[in-house]
Backbone as CSV, one residue per row, in Angstrom:
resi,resn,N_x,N_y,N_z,CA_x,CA_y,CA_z,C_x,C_y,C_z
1,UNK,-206.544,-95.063,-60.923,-206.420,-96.250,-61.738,-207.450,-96.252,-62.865
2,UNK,-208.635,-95.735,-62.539,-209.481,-95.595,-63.256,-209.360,-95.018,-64.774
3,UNK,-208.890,-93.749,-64.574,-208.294,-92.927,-65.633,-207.374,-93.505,-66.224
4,UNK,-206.102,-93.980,-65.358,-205.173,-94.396,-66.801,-205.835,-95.568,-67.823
5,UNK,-206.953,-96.451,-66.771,-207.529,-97.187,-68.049,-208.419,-96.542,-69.112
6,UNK,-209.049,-95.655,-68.446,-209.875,-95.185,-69.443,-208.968,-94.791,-70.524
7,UNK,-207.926,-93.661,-70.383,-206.528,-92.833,-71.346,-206.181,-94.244,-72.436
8,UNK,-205.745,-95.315,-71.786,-205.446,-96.262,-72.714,-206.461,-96.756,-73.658
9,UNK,-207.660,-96.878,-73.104,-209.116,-97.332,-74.105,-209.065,-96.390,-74.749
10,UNK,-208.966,-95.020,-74.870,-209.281,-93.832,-75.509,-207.733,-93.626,-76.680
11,UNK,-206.618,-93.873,-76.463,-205.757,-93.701,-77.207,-205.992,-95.018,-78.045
12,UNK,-206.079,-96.327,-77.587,-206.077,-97.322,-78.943,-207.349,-96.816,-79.605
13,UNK,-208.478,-96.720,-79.111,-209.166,-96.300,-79.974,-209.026,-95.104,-81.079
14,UNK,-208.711,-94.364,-80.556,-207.859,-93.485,-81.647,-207.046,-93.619,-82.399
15,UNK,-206.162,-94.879,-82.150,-205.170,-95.073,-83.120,-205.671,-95.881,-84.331
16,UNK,-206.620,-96.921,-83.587,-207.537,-97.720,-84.867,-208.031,-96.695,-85.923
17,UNK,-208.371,-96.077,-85.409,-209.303,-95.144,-86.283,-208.551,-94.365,-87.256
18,UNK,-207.520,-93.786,-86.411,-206.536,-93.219,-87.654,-205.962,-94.120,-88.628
19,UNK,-205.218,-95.422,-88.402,-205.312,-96.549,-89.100,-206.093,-97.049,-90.180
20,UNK,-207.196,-96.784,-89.656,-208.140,-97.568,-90.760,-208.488,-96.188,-91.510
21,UNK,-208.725,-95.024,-91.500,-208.505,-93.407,-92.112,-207.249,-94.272,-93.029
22,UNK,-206.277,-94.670,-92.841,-205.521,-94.023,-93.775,-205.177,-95.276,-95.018
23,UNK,-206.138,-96.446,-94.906,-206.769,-97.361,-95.591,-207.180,-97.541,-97.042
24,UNK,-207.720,-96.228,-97.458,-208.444,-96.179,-98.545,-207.200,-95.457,-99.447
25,UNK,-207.601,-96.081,-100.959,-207.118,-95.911,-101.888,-208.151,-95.195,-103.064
26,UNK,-207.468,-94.485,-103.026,-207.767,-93.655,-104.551,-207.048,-93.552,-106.063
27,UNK,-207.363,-93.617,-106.966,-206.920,-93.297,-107.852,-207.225,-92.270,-109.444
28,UNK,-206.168,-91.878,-110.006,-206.977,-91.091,-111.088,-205.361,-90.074,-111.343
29,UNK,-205.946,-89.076,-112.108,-204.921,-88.085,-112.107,-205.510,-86.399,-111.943
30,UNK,-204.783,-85.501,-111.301,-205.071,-84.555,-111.467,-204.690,-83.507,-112.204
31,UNK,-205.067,-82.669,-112.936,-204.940,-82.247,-114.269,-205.192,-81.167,-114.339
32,UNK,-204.325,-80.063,-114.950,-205.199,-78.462,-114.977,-205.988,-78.121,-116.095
33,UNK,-206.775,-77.217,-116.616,-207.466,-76.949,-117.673,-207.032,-77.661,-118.941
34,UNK,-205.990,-77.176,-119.326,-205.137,-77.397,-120.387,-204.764,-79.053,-120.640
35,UNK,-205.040,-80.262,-119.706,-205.186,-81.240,-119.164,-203.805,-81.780,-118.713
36,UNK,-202.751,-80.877,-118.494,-201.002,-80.966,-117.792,-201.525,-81.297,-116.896
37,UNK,-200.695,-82.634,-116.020,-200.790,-83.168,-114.657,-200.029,-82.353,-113.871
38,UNK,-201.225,-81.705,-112.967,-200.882,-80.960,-111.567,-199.731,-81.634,-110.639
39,UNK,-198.597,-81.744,-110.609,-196.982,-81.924,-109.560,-197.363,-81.195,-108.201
40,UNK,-197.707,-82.442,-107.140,-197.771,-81.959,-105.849,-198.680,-81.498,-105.278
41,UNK,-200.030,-82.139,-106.447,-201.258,-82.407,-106.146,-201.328,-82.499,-104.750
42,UNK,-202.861,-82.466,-104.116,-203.158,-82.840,-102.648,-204.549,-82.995,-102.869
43,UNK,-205.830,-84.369,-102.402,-206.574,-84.449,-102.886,-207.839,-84.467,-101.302
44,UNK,-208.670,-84.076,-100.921,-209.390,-84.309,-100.042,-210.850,-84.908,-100.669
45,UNK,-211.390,-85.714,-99.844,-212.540,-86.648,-100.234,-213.556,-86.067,-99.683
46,UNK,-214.550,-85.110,-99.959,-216.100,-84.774,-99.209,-216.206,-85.195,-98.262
47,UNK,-216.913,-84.711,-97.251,-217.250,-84.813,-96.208,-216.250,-85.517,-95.135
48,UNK,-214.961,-85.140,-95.377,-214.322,-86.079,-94.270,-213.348,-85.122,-93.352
């Protein structure tokens, strides 16, 4: 009994977390040298 409570504390907590991960907003454009907007961009934020 123990475990399945713990499994359930441990999955909502995980789900919050991914939740609130996917929270933040960014904006801007991405652009190659030439300054043409990159199609199908993918952007990662430091340290995350």
């Amino acid at each position: 009994m123990k475990e399945k409570r713990l499994l359930s504390l441990l999955l909502t907590v995980m789900l919050a977390i991914a939740a609130f991960a996917q929270s933040q907003t960014f904006t801007g454009r991405v652009v190659d040298p030439s300054g043409e907007p990159v199609i199908g961009a993918t952007i990662v934020q430091k340290g995350t």
